[in-house]
C-alpha positions in Angstrom: 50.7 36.9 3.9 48.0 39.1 4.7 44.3 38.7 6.1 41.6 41.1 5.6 38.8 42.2 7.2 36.0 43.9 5.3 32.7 45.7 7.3 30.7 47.6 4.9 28.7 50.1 7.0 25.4 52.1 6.1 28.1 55.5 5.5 31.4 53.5 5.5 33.3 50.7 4.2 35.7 49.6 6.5 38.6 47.5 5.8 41.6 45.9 8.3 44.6 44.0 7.1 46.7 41.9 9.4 50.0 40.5 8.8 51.7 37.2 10.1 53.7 39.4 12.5 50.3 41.2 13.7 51.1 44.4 11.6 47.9 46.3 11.3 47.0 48.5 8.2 43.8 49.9 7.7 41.4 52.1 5.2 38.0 53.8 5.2 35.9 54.6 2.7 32.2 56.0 1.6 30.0 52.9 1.4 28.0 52.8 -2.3 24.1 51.7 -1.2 23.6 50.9 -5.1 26.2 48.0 -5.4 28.4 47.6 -2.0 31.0 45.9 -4.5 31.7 49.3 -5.6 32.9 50.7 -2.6 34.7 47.0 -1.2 37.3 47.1 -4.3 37.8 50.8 -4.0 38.2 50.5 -0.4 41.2 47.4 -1.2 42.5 49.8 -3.5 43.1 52.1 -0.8 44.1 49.5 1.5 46.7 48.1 -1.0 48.3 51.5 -1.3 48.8 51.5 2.7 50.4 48.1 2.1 52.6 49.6 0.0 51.6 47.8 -3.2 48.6 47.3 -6.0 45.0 45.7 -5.9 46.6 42.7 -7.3 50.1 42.3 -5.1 47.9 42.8 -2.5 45.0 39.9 -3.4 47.9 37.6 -4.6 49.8 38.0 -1.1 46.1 37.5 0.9 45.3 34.0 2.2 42.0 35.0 3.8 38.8 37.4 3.3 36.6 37.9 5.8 33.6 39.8 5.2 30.6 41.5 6.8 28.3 42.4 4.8 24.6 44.3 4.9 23.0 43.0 1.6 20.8 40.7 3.3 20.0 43.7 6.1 19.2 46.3 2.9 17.0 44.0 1.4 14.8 43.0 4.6 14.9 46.4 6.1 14.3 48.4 2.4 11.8 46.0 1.1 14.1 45.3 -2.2 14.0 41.4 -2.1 13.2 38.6 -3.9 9.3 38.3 -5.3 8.8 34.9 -3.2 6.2 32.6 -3.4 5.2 30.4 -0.1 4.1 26.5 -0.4 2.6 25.5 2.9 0.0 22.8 4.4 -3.5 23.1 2.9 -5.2 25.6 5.5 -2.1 27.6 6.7 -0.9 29.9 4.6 -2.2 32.8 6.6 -0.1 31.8 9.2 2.3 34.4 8.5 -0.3 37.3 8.8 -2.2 35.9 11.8 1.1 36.6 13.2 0.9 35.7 17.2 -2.3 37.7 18.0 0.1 40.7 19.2 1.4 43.7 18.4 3.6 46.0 18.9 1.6 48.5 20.2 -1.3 46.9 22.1 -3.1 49.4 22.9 -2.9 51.2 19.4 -7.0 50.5 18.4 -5.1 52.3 14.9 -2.0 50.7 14.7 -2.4 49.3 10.6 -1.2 45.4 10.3 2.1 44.7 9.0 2.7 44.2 5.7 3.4 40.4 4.8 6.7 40.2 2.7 5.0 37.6 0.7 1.5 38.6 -0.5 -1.4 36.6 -0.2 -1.9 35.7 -3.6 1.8 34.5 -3.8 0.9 32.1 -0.2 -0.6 28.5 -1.6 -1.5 25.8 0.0 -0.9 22.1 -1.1 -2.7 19.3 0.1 -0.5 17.1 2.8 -0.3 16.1 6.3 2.3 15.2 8.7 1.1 14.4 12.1 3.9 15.7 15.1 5.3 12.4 15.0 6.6 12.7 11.8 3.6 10.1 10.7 2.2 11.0 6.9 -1.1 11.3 7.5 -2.0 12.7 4.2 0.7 11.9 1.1 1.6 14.8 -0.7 -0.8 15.1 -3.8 0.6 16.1 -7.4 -2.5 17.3 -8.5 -2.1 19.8 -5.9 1.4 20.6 -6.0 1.6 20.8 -9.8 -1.7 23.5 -9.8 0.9 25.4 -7.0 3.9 25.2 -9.3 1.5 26.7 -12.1 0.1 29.4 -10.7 4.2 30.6 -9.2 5.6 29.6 -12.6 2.5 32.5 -13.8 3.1 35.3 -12.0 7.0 34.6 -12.2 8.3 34.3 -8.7 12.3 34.8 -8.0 12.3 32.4 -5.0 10.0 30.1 -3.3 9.7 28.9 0.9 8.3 25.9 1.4 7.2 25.0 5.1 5.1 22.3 5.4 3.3 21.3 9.1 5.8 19.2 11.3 8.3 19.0 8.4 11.1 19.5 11.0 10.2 15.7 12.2 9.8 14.1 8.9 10.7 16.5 5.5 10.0 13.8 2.8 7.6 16.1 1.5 9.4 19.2 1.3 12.0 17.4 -0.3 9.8 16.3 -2.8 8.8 19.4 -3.7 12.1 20.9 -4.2 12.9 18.3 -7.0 9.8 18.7 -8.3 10.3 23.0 -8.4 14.1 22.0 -9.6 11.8 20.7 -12.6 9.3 22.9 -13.3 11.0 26.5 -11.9 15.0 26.2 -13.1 16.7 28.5 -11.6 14.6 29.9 -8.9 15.8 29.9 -5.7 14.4 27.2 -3.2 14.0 28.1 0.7 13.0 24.3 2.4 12.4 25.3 6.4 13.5 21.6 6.9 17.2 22.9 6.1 16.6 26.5 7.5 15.2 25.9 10.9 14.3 21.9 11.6 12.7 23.2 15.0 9.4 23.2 16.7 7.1 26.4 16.3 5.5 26.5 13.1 5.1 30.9 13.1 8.8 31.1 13.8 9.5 28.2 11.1 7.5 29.8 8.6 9.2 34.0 9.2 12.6 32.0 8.9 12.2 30.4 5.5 10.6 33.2 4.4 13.4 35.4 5.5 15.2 33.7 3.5 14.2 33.1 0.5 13.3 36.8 0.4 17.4 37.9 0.7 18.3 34.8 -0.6 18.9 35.6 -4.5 20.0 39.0 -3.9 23.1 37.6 -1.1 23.8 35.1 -3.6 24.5 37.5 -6.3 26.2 40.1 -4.6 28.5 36.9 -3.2 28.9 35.6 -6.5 29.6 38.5 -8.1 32.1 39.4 -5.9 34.0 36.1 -6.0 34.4 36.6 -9.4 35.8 40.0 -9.5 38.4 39.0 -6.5 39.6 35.9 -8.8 39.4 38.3 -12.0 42.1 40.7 -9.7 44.7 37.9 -8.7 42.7 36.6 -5.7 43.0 32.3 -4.9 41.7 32.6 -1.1 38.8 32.0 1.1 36.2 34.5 0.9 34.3 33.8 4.4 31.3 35.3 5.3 30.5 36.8 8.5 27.6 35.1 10.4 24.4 36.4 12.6 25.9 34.0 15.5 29.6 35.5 15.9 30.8 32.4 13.6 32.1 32.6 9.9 31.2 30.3 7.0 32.4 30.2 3.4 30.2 31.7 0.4 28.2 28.6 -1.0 26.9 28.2 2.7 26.5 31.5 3.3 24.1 31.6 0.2 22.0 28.6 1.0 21.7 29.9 4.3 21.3 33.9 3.7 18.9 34.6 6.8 22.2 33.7 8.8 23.9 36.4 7.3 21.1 39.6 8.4 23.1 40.5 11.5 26.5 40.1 9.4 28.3 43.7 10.1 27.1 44.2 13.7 28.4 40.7 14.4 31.6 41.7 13.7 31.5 44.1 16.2 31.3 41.6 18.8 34.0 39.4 17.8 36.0 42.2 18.3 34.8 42.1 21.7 35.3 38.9 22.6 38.9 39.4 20.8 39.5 42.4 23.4 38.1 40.5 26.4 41.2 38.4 25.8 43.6 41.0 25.7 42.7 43.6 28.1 43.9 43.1 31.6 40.7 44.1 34.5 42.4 45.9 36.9 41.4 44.9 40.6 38.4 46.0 41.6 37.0 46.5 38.1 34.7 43.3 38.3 35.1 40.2 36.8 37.4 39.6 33.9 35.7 39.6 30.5 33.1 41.6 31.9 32.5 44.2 29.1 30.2 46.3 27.0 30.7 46.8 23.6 29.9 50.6 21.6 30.2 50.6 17.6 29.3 53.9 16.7 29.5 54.8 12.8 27.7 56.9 10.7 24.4 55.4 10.8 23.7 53.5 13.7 25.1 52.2 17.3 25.3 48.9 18.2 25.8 47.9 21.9 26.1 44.2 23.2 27.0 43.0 26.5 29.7 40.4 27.3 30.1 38.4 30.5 32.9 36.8 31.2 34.3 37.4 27.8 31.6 36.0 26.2 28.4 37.9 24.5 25.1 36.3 24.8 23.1 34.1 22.1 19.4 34.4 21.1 17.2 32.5 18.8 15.1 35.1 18.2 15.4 38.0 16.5 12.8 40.6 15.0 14.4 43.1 11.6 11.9 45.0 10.7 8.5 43.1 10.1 10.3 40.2 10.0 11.0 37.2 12.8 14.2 35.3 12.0 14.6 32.2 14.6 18.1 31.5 13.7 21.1 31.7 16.9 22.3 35.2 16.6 24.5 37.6 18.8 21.9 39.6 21.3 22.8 43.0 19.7 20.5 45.8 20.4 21.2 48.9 17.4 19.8 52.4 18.1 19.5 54.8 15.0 22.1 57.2 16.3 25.6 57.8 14.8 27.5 60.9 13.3 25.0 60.9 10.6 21.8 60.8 12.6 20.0 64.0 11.9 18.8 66.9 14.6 15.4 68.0 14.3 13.1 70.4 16.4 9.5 69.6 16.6 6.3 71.7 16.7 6.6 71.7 20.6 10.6 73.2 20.1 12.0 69.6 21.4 15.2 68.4 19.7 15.4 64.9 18.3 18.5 63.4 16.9 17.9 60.4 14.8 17.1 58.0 13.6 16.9 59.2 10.6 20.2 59.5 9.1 21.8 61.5 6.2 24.1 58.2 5.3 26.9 58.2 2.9 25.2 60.3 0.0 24.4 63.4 0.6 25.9 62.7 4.2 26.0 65.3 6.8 26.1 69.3 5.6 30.0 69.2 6.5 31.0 66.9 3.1 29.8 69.5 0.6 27.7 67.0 -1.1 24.8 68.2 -1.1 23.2 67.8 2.6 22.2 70.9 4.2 20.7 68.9 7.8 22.6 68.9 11.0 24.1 66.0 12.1 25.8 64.8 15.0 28.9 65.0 12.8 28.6 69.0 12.0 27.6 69.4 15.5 31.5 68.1 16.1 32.8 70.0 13.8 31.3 73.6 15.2 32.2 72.2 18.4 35.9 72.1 16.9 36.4 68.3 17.9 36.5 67.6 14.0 40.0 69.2 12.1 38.2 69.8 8.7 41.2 69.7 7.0 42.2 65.9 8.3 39.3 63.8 8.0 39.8 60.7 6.7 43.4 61.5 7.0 42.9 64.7 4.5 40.9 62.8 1.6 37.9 64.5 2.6 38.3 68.3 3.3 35.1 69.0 6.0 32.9 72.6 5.0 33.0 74.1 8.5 30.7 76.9 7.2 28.6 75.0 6.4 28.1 72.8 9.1 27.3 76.1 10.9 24.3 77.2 8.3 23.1 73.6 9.3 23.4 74.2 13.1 22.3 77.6 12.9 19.0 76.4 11.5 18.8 74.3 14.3 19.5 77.0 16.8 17.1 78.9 15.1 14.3 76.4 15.5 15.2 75.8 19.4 16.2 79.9 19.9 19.2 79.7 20.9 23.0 80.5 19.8 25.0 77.8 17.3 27.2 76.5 20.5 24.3 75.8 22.4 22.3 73.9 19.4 25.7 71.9 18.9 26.0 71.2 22.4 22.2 70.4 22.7 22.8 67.8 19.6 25.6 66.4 21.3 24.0 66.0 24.7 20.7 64.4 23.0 22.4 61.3 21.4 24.6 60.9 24.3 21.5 60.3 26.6 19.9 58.1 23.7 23.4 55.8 23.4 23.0 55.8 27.2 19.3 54.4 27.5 21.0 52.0 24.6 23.3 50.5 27.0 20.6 50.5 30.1 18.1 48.4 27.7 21.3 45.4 27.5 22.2 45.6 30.9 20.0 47.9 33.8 16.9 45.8 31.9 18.4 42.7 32.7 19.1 42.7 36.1 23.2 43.8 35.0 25.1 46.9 37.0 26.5 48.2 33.8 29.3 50.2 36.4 31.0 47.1 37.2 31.8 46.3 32.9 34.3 48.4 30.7 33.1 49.9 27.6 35.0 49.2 24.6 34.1 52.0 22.5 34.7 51.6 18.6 33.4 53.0 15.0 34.7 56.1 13.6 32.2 58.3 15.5 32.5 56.6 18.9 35.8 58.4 20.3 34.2 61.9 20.5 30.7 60.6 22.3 31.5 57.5 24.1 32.9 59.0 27.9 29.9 61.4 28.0 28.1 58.1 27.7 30.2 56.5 30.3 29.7 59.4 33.0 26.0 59.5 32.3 26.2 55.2 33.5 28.5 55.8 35.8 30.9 53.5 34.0 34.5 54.7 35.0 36.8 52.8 32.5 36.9 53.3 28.7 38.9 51.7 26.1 39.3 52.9 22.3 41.2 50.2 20.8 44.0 52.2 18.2 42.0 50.4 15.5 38.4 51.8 16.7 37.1 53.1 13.3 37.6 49.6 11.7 37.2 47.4 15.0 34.3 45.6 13.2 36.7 44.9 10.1 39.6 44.0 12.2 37.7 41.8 14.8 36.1 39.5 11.5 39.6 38.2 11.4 39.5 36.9 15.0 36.7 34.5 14.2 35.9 30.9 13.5 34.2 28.6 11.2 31.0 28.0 13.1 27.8 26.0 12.4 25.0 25.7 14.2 22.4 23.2 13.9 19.3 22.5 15.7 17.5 19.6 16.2 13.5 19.5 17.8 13.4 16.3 20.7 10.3 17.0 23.2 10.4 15.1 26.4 9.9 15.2 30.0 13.6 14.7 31.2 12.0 12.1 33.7 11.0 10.2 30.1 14.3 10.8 28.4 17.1 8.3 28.5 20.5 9.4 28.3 21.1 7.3 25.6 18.3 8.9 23.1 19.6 12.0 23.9 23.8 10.6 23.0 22.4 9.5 19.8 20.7 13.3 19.2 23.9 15.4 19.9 26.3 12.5 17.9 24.4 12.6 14.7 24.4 16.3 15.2 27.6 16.6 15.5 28.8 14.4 12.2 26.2 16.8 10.3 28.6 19.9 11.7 31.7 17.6 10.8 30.7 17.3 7.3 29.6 20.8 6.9 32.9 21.8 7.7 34.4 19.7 5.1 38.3 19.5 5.0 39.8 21.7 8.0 43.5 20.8 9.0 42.5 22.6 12.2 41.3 21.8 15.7 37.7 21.5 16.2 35.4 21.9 18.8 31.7 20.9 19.6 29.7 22.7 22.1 26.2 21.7 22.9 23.4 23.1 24.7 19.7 22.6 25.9 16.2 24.6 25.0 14.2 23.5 28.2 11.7 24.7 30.1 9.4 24.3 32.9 6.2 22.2 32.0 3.8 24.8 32.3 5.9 27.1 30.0 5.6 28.1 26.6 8.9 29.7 25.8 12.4 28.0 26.3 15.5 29.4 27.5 19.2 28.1 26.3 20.7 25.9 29.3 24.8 25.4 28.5 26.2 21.8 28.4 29.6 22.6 28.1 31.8 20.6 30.6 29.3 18.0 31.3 29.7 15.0 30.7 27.7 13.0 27.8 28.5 9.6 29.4 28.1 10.1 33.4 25.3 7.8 35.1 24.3 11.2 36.4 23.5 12.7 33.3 20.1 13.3 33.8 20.4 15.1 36.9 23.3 17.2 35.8 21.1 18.7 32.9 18.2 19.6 35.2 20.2 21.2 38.0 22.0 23.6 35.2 18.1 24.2 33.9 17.1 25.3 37.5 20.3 27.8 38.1 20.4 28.9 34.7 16.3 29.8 35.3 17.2 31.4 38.5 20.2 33.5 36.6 17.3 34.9 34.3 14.1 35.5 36.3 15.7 35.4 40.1 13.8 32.4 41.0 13.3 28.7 40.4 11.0 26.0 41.1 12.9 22.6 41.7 9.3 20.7 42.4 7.8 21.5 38.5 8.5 19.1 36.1 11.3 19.9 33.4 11.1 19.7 29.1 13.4 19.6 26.4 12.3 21.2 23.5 15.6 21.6 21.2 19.3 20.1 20.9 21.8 22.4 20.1 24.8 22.0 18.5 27.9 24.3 17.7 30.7 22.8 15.1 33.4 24.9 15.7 36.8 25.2 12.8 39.3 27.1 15.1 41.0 29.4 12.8 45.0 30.3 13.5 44.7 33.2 15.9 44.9 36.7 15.1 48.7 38.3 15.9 48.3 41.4 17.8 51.7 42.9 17.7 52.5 46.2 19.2 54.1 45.3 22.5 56.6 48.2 23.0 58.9 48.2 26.0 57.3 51.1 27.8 58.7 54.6 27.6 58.0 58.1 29.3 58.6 61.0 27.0 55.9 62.9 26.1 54.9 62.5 22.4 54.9 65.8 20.2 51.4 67.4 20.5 49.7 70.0 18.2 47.5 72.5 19.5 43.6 73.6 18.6 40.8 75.2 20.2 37.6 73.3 21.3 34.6 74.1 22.6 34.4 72.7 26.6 31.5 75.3 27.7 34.2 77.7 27.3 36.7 78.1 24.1 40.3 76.3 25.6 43.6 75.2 23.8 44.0 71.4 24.3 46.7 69.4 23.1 46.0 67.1 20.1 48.4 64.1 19.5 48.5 61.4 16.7 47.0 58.7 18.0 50.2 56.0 16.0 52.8 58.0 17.8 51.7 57.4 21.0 54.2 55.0 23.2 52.9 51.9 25.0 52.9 52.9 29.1 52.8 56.5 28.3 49.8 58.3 30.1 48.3 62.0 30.3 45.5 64.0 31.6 42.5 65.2 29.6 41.5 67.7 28.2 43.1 66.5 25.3 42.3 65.2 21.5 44.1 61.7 20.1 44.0 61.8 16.1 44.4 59.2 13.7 43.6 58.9 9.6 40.1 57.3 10.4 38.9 58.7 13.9 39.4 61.4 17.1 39.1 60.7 20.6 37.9 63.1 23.5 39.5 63.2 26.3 37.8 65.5 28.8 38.6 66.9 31.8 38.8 64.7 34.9 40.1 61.8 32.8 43.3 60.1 33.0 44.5 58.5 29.7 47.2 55.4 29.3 48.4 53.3 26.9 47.9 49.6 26.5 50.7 47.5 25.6 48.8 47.1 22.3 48.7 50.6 21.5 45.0 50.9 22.9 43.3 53.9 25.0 42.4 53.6 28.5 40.2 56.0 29.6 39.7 55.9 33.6 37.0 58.5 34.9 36.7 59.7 38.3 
C-alpha cells in the first residue's frame, strides 16, 4: 500500500509516494495556475507510471493522500476570492480599514492605504452588545439584522464573516445569525470568528474571519472537486490536507477552516525538516542536535525556516499580502527568488533578480514556451550546470540558445560578456537567499554557523553552498528526494488541531483549578474533532502571557509540567520569565505576570514514515559521466546519477550529482558523502 504526498508549487507540482517498506518514487510536473486539479491527476499519472502501474492501480493500492495545496494562497495573494460581506457590532465595521494606525512604511507621507478585501459598502453593522464579560448588554435586534441580510442578499455576496464585539466570550449572537443567514442566504458560505479565532483582539479577530470567508468557497470547491474525481478514479482513502501549523486535517475541516490552510505548501517544507532532524546524525562539534535550517528553493519562491532542537518555531501571527491571519502557523519567511525569478537591469545599470517570476507558463526563455526573460534557471543552463537534454529526466528538452539570447540581453543592459551576466545572476540571488537566512536567524539573536542547512526544491542543489559560504555555514545536506522534499515530508505528519481559548488574569488571581478546567474542556473539544483515531494521541498545551505593562504576548511551553502539582502556579511564571529572557535577553522577576490565551494542541500520531535505503556501505567509485561547466574558468567535472550513488561512499567537488527531478553542485573545496539514507552531505572548509 502506498502513501502519497502532493505539493503543488507556483511552477511545479510535486508528488512523492512511499511504500510500507519505505520505497520512494517520485514525479514532477508543470503546475496549471487555472485549475491546480489539472496538473495534480496528470502529475499521479506520471507517478503511477513510476509505480509501475495505472491512475487507477495506483489510487486503489493508496491508503493515504496528503496534500499541500496553494488555492487559498492564490486567492489572498491574487485578489480572486469570494465577494464577502462583513456583519459586525453597530459602530465597527471600519475596524478593518483603521487598521492599527501603522504602516508599512512610516515615513512614506505617499504611501496609498491598503485596499480592504471587503468593501465598505459590503461592511454592516447590526445592532448588539456584549460587554468583555461575555454580559449581553444589548440583545441582538432582528429589525437590524434582517435590514443586513437584505441589503447582502441584494448585491449577492458569495460568503459572509461575522465578528461581533467580545463574541470570543459569549457567541450566542453570532450563532444566531448564522441560522438566521442559513435561512435567508442558502448556500453562502458563513465565516463565525467565534469558531475561527475565539481570542482576544478584536483587529486580529476581525482580518482572520475575513480571511476566511474570502478563500473559503474557492478551498472548498477545489477540495470537493477533487474528492470527487479521486473517488470517480478508484480512490477510497483519506484525502488530508496540509495545515498552516505543520499539522494535517481531513477535507470537511479543512474547508470550514480554509484560513488554516494559506501557508499549506511551505508547511510541508518544514515537516520535512523536522522529519530530517530525526534522521540526520550532528557530528561532534556541529552544535546541538536538531539544530537546522531549512532551504526550499523551486521555481518561484524560497522558503527558509529555522529549527532548534528539531523543532521549527510557532507564530500566531502572520501577515499574506494585505491580510492579517491570527491563526498558529509555522514561522516561515518566503523571499521571491527561485529558478524562475527574473534578472533585470535598471536605469542606474544595477541587476535585480526577482521577485518577479516567469512561473510555469511562459516559464524561463530555456522551455521554448514562449518567455524570452532571463532567469536564474537560463543563467544555469549558460553556466552549463543544467544538461538540456535531461531535465525533468528528458521530458522537457531545455533551448540552450535561447537561454543565451535571454542572457545576452542582460549582458547587454549591464555591458558585459554572457558569462559574466550569468554569473552576476547567479551571484545576486545567492546574496538575496543569504539575507533570507540572516532575517530567521542573525535577526534573532541565532549564529546560523552553528545549524545545518537542509537544502531542497528542484532549484536548491545548484545555489544552496554559495549560500552556505556566504553564512559561513560549513555543512549541507540535499536529501536524494530534494526536488519533492515538500511532497515527501507531508507524509511524515500528523492530525493536528489547535484550539484557542481567551482567560485574562493576573497569575497571582488565577487558581490552578480554573485554569485545569480551561485546558480539560479544551482538550475534549480536540478529542472530538479528531473523531475516530485507532492511534496514539497526544495533547500539548501552552501559555500567551505577558508582563502587565505589555501589550503583546509571547507563547510560554507547558509541556512536561505538571497540571496537578501544588506548585503549579509558580512553575508557569518561572517558564514565562526564561522564556522572556530567551527572546529579548532580559527579564523582570518583580513585574506582575498575565495570561491572555490557553493553547491547546490535539495531536492523532499517524504510523511513521519508512525511510528505507540503509545499504551496508561500499567503496567503489560509481560510474561518472563527464561535461563542461563554467567555474570562472571552462573545466571537465565528473557528473554522477544521483540513485546510483552507494550509502558511505564519498568524493571531492568539483563535481555534478543528477537525478530525473534535480542537480547538485558540488564545488571546489567541498567534500561530498553519503548518508545511510541515500542523502548528500556537503562539508565546506
Amino acid at each position: 500500500m502506498w502513501r502519497i504526498g502532493i505539493d503543488v508549487g507556483g511552477t511545479f507540482t510535486d508528488l512523492a509516494a512511499v511504500d510500507e517498506t519505505g520505497r520512494v518514487v517520485i514525479a514532477k510536473c508543470a503546475s496549471t495556475p487555472r485549475d491546480q486539479s489539472e496538473g495534480l491527476m496528470e502529475g499521479l499519472g506520471l507517478l503511477a507510471v513510476e509505480c509501475g502501474t495505472d491512475l487507477v492501480g495506483l489510487l486503489k493500492s493508496t491508503e493515504r493522500i496528503v496534500h499541500g495545496t496553494t488555492v487559498a494562497t492564490n486567492a489572498l495573494l491574487e485578489r480572486k476570492g469570494a465577494k464577502v460581506g462583513l456583519l459586525t457590532t453597530e459602530g465597527h465595521r471600519d475596524v478593518i480599514e483603521m487598521r492599527e494606525g501603522l504602516k508599512d512604511d512610516r515615513y512614506n507621507v505617499r504611501m496609498p492605504p491598503p485596499v480592504p478585501l471587503v468593501p465598505r459598502a459590503r461592511r454592516l453593522g447590526v445592532r448588539e452588545r456584549v460587554a468583555a464579560d461575555g454580559r449581553v448588554t444589548v440583545p441582538l435586534a432582528p429589525q437590524s439584522l434582517a435590514a443586513a441580510l437584505s441589503t447582502l442578499a441584494r448585491v449577492k455576496v458569495d460568503a459572509v464573516a461575522v465578528c461581533y464585539l467580545h463574541a470570543y466570550r459569549n457567541p450566542r449572537h453570532e450563532r444566531l445569525t448564522a441560522q438566521a443567514l442559513a435561512r435567508r442566504l442558502r448556500g453562502v458560505y458563513v465565516s463565525l470568528s467565534s469558531l475561527v479565532l475565539p481570542q482576544i483582539k478584536e483587529y486580529e479577530r476581525v482580518w482572520t474571519t475575513v480571511v476566511n470567508a474570502y478563500v473559503g468557497p474557492a478551498l472548498a470547491r477545489y477540495l470537493n472537486a477533487l474528492r470527487t474525481r479521486l473517488a470517480a478514479r478508484g480512490y477510497r482513502g483519506d484525502v488530508l490536507i496540509m495545515q498552516s501549523h505543520g499539522g494535517v486535517a481531513p477535507i470537511r475541516e479543512s474547508a470550514r477552516l480554509a484560513a488554516g490552510a494559506v501557508l499549506s505548501g511551505p508547511a510541508g517544507g518544514i515537516a520535512a525538516g523536522r522529519y530530517a532532524a530525526r534522521l540526520l546524525e550532528t557530528p561532534p562539534g556541529a552544535g546541538q542536535a536538531g539544530d537546522l535550517i531549512t532551504f526550499d528553493m523551486g521555481g518561484t519562491s524560497t522558503d527558509i525556516a529555522l529549527l532548534q532542537r528539531g523543532e521549527p518555531a510557532l507564530t500566531g501571527e502572520k501577515t499574506v499580502g494585505i491580510a492579517k491571519v491570527a491563526l498558529p502557523s509555522l514561522d516561515i519567511h518566503t523571499l521571491g527568488a527561485g529558478g524562475g525569478s527574473i534578472a533585470r537591469v535598471d536605469a542606474g545599470g544595477i541587476l535585480h533578480v526577482g521577485p518577479e517570476s516567469a512561473g510555469a507558463d511562459p516559464g524561463p526563455a530555456c522551455y521554448g514556451k514562449g518567455g524570452d526573460r532571463a532567469t536564474v534557471t537560463d543563467a544555469n543552463v549558460v553556466l552549463g550546470f543544467l544538461d538540456p537534454g535531461n531535465f525533468l529526466g528528458g521530458r522537457i528538452a531545455l533551448d540552450r540558445r535561447a537561454a543565451e539570447v535571454a542572457v545576452d540581453r542582460v549582458a547587454r543592459a549591464l555591458g558585459t560578456e554572457r558569462l559574466a551576466a550569468a554569473e552576476g545572476i547567479a551571484k545576486v540571488v545567492d546574496t538575496n537567499m543569504a539575507e533570507g537566512i540572516k532575517i530567521v536567524s542573525v535577526r534573532r539573536g541565532v549564529d546560523p554557523r552553528k545549524f545545518t542547512l537542509v537544502a531542497f526544491g528542484g532549484a536548491a542543489g545548484l545555489q544552496v553552498t554559495e549560500v552556505a559560504r556566504l553564512l559561513e555555514i560549513r555543512r549541507v545536506v540535499i536529501p536524494n528526494v530534494a526536488a519533492v522534499l515538500s511532497a515527501w515530508g507531508m507524509l511524515a505528519t500528523d492530525l493536528r488541531y489547535e484550539l484557542v481559548r481567551t482567560h485574562v488574569s493576573e497569575v497571582a488571581r488565577l487558581a490552578p483549578a480554573t485554569l485545569r478546567r480551561l485546558f480539560a474542556a479544551m482538550e475534549a473539544d480536540g478529542r472530538k474533532r479528531l473523531g475516530v483515531f485507532d492511534g496514539p494521541v497526544s495533547v500539548r498545551r501552552s501559555l500567551d502571557m505577558r508582563y502587565g505593562e505589555q501589550i503583546f504576548e509571547i507563547p510560554v511551553s507547558l509541556d512536561g509540567v505538571d497540571l496537578e502539582a501544588a506548585d503549579l502556579l509558580d512553575e508557569i511564571v518561572a517558564r514565562f520569565h526564561r522564556r522572556h529572557e530567551e527572546l529579548y535577553a532580559y527579564s523582570a522577576a518583580g513585574q506582575e505576570v498575565v495570561v491572555v490565551n490557553a493553547r491547546v494542541a490535539v495531536v492523532g500520531e499517524l504510523p511513521p514514515l519508512a525511510t528505507g535505503r540503509d545499504e551496508a556501505v561500499r567503496r567503489e567509485a560509481p560510474k561518472a559521466a563527464r561535461r563542461r561547466v563554467w567555474l570562472g574558468d571552462w573545466v571537465e567535472v565528473p557528473v554522477f546519477r544521483l540513485d546510483d550513488l552507494p550509502a558511505g561512499w564519498e568524493t571531492k567537488g568539483p563535481a555534478l550529482f543528477e537525478s530525473p527531478t534535480t542537480t547538485v553542485l558540488a564545488r571546489a573545496g567541498e567534500r561530498v558523502s553519503v548518508t545511510p539514507h541515500g542523502w548528500l552531505d556537503l562539508r565546506l572548509v
